[in-house]
C-alpha positions as semicolon CSV with decimal commas, in nm:
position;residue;x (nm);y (nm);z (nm)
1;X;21,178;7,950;-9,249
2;X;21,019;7,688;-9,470
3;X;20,630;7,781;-9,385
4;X;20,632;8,124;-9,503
5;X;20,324;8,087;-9,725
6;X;20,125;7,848;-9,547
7;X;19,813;8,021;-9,361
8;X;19,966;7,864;-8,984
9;X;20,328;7,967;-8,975
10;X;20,521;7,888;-8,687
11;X;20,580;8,297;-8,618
12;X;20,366;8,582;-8,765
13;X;20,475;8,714;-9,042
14;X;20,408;9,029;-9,199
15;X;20,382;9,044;-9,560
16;X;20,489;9,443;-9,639
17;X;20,674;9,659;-9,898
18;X;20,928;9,902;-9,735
19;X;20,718;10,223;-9,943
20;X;20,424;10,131;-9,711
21;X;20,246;10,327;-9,417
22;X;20,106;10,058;-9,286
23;X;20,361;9,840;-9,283
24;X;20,596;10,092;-9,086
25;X;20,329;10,100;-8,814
26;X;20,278;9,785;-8,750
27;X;20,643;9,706;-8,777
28;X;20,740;9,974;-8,525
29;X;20,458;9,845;-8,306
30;X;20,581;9,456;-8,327
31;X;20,934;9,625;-8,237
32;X;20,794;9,841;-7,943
33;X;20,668;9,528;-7,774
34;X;20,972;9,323;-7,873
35;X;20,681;9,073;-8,094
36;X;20,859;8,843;-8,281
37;X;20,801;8,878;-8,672
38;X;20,940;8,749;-9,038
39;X;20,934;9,043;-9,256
40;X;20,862;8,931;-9,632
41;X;20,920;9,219;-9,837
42;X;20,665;9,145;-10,199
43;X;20,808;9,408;-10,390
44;X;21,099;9,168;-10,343
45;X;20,980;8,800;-10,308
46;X;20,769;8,686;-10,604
47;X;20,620;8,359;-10,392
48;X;20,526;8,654;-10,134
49;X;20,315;8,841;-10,334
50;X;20,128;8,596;-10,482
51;X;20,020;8,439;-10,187
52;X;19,894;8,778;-10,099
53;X;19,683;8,814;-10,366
54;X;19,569;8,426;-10,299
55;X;19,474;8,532;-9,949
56;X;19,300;8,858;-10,027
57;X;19,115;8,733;-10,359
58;X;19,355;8,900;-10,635
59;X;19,458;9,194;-10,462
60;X;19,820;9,267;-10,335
61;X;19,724;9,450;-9,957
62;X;19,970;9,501;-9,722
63;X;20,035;9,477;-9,460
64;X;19,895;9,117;-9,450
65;X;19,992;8,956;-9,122
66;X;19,942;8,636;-9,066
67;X;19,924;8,470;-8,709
68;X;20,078;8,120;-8,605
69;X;19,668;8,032;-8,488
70;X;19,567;8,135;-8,880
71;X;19,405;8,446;-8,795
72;X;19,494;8,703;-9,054
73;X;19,481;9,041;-9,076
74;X;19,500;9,320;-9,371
75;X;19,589;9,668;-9,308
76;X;19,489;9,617;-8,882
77;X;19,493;9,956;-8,687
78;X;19,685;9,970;-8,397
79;X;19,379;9,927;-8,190
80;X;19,304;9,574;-8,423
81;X;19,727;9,470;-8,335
82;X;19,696;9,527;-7,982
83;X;19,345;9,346;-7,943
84;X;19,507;9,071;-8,163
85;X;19,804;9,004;-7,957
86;X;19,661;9,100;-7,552
């Protein structure tokens, strides 16, 4: 997918680290409702995690998810997800 760091992508994609609460939950949730996703792991792409920190002014939060309309959100709830994507 050539748009992975771009703030419109043409899926969401979920910036994570596999060590990460967070992530898991929203992952699992994406998979419950069969939500299509790109899965950039930063503790394993360098170009990932800095556009992280570019996004969220130096710091390296995940999950950052960002959605094909440019919303973007950092550590969302499962309440923020579901709002999000009804």
């Amino acid at each position: 997918m050539s748009d992975l760091y771009t703030k419109s992508p043409s899926t969401i994609v979920m910036y994570s680290t596999s060590w990460c609460p967070d992530c898991t939950r929203a992952k699992k949730f994406f998979d419950k409702f069969k939500i299509p996703y790109t899965d950039v792991d930063v503790d394993d792409d360098e170009q990932g995690k800095a556009f992280v920190m570019e996004i969220n002014n130096g710091a390296r939060v995940v999950p950052t998810i960002i959605f094909p309309d440019g919303d973007v959100l950092v550590e969302p709830s499962t309440k923020e997800l579901r709002e999000k994507l009804s």
